[in-house]
N, CA, C and O atoms as CSV, one atom per row, in Angstrom:
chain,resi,resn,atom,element,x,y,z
A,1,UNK,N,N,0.852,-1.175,0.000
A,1,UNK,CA,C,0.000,0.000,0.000
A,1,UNK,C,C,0.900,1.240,0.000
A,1,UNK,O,O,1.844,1.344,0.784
A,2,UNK,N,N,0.594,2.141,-0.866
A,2,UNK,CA,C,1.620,3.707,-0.853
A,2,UNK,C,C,0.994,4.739,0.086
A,2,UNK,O,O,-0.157,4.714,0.523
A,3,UNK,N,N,1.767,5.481,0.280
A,3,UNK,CA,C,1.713,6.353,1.339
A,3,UNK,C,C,0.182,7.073,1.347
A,3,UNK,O,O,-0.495,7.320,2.345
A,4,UNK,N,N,-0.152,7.331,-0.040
A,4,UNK,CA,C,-0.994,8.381,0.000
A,4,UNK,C,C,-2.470,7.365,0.224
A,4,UNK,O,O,-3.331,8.161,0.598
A,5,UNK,N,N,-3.042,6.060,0.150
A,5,UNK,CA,C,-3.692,5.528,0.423
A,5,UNK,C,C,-3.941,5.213,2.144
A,5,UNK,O,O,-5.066,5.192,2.644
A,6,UNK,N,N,-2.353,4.918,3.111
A,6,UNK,CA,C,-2.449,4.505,4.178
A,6,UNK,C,C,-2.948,6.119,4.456
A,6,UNK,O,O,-4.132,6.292,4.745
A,7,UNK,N,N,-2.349,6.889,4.397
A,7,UNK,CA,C,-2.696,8.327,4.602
A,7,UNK,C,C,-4.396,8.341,4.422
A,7,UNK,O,O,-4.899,8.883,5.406
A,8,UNK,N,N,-5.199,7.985,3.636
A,8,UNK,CA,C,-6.383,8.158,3.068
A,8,UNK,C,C,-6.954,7.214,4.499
A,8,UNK,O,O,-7.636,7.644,5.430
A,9,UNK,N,N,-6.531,6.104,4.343
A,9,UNK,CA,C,-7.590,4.374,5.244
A,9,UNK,C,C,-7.090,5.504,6.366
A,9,UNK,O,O,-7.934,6.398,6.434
A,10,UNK,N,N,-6.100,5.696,7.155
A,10,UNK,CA,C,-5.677,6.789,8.460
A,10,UNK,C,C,-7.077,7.669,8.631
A,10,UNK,O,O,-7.963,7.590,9.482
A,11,UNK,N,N,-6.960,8.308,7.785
A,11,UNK,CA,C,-8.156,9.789,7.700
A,11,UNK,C,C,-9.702,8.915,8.357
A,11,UNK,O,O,-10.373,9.110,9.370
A,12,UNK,N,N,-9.821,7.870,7.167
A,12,UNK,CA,C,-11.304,7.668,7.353
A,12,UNK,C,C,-11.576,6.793,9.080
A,12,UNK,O,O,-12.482,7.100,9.855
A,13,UNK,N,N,-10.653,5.828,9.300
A,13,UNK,CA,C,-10.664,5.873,10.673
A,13,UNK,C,C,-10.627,6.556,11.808
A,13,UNK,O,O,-11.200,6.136,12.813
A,14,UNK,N,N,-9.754,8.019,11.779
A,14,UNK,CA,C,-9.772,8.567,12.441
A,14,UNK,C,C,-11.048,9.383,12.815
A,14,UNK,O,O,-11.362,9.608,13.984
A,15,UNK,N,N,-11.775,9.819,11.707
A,15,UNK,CA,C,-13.143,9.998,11.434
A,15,UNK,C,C,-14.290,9.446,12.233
A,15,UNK,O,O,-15.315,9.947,12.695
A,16,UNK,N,N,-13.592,7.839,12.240
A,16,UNK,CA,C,-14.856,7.540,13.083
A,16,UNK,C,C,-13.978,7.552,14.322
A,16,UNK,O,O,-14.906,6.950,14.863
A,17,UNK,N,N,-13.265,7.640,15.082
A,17,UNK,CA,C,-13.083,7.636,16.488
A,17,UNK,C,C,-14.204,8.739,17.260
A,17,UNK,O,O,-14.659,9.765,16.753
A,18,UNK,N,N,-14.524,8.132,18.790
A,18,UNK,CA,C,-15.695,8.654,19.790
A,18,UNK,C,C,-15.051,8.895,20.517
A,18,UNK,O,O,-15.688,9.644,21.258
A,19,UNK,N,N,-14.014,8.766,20.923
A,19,UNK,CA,C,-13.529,8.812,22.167
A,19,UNK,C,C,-12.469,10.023,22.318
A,19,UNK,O,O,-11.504,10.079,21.557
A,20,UNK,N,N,-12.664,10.913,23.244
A,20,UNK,CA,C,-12.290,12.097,23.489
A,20,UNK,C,C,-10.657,11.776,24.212
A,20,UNK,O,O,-9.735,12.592,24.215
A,21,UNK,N,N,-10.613,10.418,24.781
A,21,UNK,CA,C,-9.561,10.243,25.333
A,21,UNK,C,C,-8.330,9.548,24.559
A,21,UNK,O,O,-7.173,9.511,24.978
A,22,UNK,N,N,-8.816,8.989,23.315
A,22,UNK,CA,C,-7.976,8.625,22.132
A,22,UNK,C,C,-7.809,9.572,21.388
A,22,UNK,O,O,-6.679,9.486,20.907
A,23,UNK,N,N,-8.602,10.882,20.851
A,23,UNK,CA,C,-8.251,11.676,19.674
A,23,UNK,C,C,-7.223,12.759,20.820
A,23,UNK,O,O,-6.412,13.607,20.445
A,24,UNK,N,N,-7.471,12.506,21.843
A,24,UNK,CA,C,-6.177,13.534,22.963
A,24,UNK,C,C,-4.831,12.486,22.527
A,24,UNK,O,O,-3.811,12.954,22.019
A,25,UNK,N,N,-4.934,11.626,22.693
A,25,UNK,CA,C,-3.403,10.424,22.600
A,25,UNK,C,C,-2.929,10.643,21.221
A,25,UNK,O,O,-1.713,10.572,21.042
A,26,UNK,N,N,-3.902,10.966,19.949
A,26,UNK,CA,C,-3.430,10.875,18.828
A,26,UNK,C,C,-2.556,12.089,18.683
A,26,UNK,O,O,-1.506,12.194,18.049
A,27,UNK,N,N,-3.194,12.978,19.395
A,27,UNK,CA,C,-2.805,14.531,19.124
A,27,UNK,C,C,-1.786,14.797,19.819
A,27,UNK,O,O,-0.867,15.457,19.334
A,28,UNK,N,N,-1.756,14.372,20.987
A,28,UNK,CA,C,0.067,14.522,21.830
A,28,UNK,C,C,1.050,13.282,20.917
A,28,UNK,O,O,2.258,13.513,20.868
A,29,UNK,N,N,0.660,12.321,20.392
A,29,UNK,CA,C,1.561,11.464,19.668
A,29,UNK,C,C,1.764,12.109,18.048
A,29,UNK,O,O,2.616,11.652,17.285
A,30,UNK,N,N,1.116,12.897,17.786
A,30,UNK,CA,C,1.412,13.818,16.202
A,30,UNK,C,C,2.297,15.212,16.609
A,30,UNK,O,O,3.074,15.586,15.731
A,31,UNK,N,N,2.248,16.082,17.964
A,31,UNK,CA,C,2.776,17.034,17.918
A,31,UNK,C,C,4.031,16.527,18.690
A,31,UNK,O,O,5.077,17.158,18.541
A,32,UNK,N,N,4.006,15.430,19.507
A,32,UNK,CA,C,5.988,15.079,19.596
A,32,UNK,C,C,6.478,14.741,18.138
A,32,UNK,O,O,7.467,15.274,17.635
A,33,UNK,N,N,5.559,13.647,17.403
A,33,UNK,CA,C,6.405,13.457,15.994
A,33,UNK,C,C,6.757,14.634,15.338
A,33,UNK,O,O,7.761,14.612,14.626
A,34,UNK,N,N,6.030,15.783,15.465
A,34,UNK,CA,C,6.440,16.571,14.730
A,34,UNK,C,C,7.673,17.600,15.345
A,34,UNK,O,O,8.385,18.309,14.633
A,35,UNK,N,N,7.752,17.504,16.882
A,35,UNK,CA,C,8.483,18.267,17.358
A,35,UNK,C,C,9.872,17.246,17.209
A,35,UNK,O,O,11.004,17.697,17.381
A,36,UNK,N,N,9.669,16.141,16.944
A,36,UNK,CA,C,10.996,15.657,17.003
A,36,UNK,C,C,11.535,15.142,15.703
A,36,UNK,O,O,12.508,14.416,15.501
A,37,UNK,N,N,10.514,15.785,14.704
A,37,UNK,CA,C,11.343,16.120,13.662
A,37,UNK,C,C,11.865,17.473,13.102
A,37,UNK,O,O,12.540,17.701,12.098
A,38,UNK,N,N,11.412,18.206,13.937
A,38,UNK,CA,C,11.755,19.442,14.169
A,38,UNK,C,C,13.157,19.926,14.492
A,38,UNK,O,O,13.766,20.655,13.709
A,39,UNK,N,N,13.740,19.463,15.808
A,39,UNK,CA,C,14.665,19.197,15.810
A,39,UNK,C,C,15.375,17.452,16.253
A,39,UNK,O,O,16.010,16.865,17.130
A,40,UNK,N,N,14.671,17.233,14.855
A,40,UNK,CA,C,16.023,15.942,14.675
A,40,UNK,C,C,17.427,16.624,13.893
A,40,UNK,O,O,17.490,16.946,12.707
A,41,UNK,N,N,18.475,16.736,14.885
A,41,UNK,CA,C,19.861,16.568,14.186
A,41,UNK,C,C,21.334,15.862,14.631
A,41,UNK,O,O,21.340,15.903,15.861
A,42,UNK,N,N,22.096,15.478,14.340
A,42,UNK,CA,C,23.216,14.934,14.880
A,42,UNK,C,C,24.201,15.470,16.004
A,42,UNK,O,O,24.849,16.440,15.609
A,43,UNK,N,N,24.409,15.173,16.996
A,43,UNK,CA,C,25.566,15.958,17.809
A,43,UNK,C,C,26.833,15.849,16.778
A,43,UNK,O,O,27.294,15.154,15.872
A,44,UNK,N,N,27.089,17.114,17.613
A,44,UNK,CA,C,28.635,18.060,17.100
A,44,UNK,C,C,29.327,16.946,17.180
A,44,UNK,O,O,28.979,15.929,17.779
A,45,UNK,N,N,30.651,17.174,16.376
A,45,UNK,CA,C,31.624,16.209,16.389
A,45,UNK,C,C,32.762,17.200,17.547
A,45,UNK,O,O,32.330,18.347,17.664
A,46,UNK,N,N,33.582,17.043,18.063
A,46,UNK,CA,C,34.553,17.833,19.123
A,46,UNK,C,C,34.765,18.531,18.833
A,46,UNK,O,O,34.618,19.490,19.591
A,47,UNK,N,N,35.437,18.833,17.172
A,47,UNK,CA,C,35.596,20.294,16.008
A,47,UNK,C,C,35.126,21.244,16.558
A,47,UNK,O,O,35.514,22.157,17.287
A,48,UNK,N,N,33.645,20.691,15.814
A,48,UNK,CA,C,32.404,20.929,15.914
A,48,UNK,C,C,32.282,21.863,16.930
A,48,UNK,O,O,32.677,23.013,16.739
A,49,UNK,N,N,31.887,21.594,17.776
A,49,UNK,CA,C,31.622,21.687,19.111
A,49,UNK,C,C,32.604,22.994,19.774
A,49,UNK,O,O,32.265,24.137,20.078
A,50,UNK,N,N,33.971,22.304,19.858
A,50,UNK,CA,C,34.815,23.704,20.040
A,50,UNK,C,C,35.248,24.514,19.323
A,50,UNK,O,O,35.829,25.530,19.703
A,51,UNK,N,N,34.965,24.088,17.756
A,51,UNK,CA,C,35.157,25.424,17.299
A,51,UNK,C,C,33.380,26.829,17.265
A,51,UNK,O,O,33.480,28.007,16.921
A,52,UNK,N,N,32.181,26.218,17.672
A,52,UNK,CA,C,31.323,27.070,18.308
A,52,UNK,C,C,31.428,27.783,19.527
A,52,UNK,O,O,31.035,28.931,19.733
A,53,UNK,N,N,32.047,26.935,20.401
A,53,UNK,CA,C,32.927,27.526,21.638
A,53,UNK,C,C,33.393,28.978,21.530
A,53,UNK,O,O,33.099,30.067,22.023
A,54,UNK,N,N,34.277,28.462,20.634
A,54,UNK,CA,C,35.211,30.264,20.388
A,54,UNK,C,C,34.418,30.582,19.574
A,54,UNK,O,O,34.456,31.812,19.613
A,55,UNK,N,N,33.670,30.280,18.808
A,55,UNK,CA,C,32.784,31.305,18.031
A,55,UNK,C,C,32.073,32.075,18.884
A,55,UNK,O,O,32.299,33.280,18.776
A,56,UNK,N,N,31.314,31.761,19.666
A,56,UNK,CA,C,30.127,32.283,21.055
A,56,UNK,C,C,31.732,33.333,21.464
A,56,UNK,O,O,31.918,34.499,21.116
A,57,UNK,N,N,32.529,32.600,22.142
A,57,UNK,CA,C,33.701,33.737,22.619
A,57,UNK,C,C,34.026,35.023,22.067
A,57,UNK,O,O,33.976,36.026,22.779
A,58,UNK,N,N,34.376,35.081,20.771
A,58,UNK,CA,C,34.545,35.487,20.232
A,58,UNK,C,C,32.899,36.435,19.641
A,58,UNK,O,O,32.652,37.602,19.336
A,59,UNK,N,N,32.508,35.808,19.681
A,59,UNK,CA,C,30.994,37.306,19.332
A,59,UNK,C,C,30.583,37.753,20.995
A,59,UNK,O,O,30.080,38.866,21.154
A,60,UNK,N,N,30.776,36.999,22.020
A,60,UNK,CA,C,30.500,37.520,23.201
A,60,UNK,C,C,31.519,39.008,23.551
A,60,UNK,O,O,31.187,39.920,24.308
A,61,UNK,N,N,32.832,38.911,22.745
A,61,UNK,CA,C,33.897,39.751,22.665
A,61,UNK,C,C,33.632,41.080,22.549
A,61,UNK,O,O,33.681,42.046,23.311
A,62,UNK,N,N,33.215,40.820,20.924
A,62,UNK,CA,C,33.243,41.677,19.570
A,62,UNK,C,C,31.535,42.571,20.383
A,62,UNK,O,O,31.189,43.704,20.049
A,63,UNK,N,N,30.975,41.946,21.131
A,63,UNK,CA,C,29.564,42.434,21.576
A,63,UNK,C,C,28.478,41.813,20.432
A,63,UNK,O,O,27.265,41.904,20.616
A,64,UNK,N,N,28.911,41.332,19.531
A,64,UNK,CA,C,27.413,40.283,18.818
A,64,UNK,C,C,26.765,39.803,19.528
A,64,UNK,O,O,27.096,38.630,19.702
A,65,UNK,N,N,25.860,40.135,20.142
A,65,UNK,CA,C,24.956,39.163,21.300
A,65,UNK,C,C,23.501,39.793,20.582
A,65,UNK,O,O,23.388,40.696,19.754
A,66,UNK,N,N,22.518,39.000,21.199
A,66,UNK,CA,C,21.074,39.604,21.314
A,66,UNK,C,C,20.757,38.876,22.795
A,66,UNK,O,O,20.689,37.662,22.984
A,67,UNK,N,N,20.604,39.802,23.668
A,67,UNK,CA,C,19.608,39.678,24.710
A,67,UNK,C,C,18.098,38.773,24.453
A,67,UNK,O,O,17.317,38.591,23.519
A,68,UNK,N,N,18.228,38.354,25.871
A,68,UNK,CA,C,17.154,37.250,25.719
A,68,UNK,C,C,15.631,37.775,25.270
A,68,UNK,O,O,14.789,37.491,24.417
A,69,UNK,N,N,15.801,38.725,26.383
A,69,UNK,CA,C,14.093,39.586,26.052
A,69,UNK,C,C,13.968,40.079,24.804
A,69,UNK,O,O,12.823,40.360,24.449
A,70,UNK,N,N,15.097,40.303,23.842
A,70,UNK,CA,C,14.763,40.695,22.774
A,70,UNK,C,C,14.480,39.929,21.845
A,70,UNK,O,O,13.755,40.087,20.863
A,71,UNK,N,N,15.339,38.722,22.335
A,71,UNK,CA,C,14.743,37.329,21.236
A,71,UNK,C,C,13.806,36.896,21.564
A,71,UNK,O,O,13.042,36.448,20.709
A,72,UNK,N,N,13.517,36.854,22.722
A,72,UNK,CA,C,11.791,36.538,23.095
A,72,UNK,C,C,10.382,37.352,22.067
A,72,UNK,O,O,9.370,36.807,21.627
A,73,UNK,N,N,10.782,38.663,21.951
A,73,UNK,CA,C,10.631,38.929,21.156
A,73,UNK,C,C,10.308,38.914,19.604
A,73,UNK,O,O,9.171,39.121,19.178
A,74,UNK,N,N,11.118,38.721,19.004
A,74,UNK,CA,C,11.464,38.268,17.887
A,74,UNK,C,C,10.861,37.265,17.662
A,74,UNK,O,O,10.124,37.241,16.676
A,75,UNK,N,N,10.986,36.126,18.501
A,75,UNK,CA,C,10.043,34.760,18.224
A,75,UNK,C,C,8.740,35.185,18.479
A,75,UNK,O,O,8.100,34.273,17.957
A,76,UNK,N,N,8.030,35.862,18.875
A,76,UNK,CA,C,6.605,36.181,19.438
A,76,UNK,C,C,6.081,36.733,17.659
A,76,UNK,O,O,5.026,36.253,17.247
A,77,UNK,N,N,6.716,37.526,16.903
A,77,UNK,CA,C,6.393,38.016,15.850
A,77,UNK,C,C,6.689,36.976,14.538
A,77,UNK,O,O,6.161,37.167,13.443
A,78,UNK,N,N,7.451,36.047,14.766
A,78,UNK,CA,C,7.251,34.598,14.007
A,78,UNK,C,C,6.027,34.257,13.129
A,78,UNK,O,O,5.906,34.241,11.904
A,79,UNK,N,N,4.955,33.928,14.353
A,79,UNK,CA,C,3.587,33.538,14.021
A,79,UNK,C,C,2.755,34.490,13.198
A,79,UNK,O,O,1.598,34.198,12.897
């Protein structure tokens, strides 16, 4: 069966679900899948890793920063 059919038989079952306490389970089990493909990515390799080190150092230096409240910010105007 291809995706776009299981996708289809998915829909029409879900359709019939009654139960307020299963379409809650479906819905916390669709927004982790999606949050954890969200951020699915690989850890740093040591390089990696310390050469971001001195990068952060180095803009913490130079004054490249953004304050938190301001990125709080910033993400609020996202949506």
């Amino acid at each position: 069966m291809d995706l776009q059919t299981r996708k289809l038989e998915f829909i029409k079952e879900f359709l019939k679900i009654q139960s307020e306490e299963v379409l809650s389970r479906l819905e916390k089990a669709l927004k982790k899948e999606h949050l954890e493909e969200q951020f699915d990515f690989l850890p740093f390799t040591e390089e990696e890793f310390n050469f971001r080190i001195d990068k952060s150092l180095e803009d913490s230096k130079n004054l490249k920063l953004t304050e938190a409240h301001t990125l709080l910010e910033q993400i609020k105007k996202w949506n």
